[in-house]
C-alpha positions as CSV (number, residue, x, y, z in Angstrom):
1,X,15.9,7.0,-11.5
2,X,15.6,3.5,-12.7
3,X,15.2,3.3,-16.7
4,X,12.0,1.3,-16.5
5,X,10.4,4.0,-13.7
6,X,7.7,4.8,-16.5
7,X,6.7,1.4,-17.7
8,X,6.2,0.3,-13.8
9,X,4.4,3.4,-13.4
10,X,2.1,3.1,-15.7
11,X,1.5,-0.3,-14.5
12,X,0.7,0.7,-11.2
13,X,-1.5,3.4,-12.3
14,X,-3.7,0.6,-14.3
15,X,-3.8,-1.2,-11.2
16,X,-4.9,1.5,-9.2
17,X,-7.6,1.9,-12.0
18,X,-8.5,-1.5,-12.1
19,X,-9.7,-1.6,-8.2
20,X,-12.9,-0.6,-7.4
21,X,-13.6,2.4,-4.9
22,X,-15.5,0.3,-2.8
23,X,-17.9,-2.1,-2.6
24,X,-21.1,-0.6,-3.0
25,X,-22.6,-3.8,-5.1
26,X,-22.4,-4.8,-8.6
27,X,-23.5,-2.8,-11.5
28,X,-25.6,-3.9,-14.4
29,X,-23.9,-4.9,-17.4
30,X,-22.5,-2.5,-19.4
31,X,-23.7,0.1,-16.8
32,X,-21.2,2.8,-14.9
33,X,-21.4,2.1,-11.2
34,X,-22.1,4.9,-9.6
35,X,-19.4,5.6,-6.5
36,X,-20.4,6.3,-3.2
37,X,-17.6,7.7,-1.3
38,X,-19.7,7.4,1.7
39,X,-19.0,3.7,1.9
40,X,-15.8,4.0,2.3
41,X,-13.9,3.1,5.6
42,X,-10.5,2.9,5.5
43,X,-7.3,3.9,7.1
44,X,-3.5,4.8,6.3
45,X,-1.9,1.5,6.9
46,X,1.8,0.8,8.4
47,X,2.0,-2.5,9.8
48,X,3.1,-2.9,13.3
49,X,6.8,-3.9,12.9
50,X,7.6,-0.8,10.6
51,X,8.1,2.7,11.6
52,X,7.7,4.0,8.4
53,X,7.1,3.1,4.7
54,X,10.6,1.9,3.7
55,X,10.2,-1.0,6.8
56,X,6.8,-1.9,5.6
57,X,8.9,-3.4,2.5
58,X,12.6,-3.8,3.5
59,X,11.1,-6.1,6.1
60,X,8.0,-7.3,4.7
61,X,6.3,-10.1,6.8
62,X,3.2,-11.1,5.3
63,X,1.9,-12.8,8.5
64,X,2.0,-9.7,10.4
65,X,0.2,-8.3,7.5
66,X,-2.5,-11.1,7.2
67,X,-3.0,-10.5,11.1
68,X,-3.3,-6.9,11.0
69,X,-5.8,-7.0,7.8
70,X,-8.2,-9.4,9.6
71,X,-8.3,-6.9,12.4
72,X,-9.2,-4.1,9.7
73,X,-11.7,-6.9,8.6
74,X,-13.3,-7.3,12.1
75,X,-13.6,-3.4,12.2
76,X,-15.7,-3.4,8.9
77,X,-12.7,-1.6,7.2
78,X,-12.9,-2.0,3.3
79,X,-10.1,0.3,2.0
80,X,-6.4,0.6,2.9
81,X,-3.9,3.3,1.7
82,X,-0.4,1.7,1.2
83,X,2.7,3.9,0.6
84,X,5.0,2.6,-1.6
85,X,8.8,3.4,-1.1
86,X,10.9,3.9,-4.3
87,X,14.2,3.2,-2.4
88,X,13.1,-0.5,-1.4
89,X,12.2,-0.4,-5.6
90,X,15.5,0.4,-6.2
91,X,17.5,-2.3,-4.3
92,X,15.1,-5.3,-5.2
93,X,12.2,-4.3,-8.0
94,X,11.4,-8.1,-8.4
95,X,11.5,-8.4,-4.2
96,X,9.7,-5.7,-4.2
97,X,6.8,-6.1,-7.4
98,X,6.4,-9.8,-5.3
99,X,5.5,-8.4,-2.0
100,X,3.5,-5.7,-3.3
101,X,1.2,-8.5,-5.0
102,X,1.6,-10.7,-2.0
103,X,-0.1,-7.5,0.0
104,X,-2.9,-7.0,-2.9
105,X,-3.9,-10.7,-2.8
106,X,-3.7,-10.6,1.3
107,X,-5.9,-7.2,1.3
108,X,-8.7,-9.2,-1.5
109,X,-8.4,-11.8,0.7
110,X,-9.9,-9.9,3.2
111,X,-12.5,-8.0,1.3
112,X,-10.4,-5.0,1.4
113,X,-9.5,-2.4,-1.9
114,X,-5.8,-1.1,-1.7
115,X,-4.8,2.9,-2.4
116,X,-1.4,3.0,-3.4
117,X,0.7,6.0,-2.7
118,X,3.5,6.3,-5.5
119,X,6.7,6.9,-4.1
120,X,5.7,9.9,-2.4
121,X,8.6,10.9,-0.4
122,X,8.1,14.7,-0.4
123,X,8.1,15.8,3.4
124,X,11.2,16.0,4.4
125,X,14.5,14.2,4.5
126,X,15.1,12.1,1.5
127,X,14.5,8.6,3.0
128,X,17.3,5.6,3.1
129,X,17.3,1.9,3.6
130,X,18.5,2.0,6.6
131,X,16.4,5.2,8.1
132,X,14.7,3.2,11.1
133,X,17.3,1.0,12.4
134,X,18.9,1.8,15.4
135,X,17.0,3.6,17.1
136,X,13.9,5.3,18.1
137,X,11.5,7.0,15.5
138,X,12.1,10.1,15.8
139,X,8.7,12.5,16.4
140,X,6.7,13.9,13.3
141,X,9.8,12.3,11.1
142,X,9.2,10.2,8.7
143,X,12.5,8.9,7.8
């Protein structure tokens, strides 16, 4: 586990904080916006040329992205859960801090929040960088 795994943690955490629920309307000053869960529409989100989370980022292709989001957009979608993919982290963390924040600026752009899923391998075969190359996904695998 990378040294500064905490620090970029945390960080993630604050921006996860930092983005509203939904979009329910602005509160009053000072006030505590109440959330409505009930406005939320949103899906699990892989774009189309990954077959799981570690291409979403090992190939990331922020047009594909930008097209797929406007279709979310079109649909009235206004959340989108992202999975994150600590071994992508690992090979690149600057490659891969950059495309995260290209995704968060795409998603704003199109009026949608962004659930990130920290590194949350747990089902299953410890994922690699090369897990979806070569072949066929395999059925109810993630890696």
């Amino acid at each position: 586990m990378p040294a500064d795994f905490p620090r970029i943690m945390l960080v993630l955490l604050a921006l996860v904080l930092a983005i509203p629920s939904c979009r329910a309307g602005d509160p009053s000053p000072g006030a505590a916006a109440p959330v409505d869960y009930a406005l939320v529409r949103g899906v699990n989100y892989v774009p189309s040329y990954a077959v799981n989370d570690v291409g979403i980022w090992r190939d990331f292709d922020p047009k594909t992205i930008d097209r797929e989001l406007a279709f979310a957009e079109s649909l009235k979608l206004n959340s989108i859960r992202l999975f994150l993919q600590i071994v992508v982290y690992e090979r690149d963390r600057k490659k891969f801090l950059d495309d995260f924040d290209a995704f968060l600026e795409i998603a704003d752009r199109r009026g949608l929040t962004v659930m990130p899923v920290l590194f949350g391998s747990c089902f299953g075969e410890e994922p690699f960088l090369e897990s979806d190359r070569g072949g066929s996904p395999i059925r109810g695998s993630r890696v």
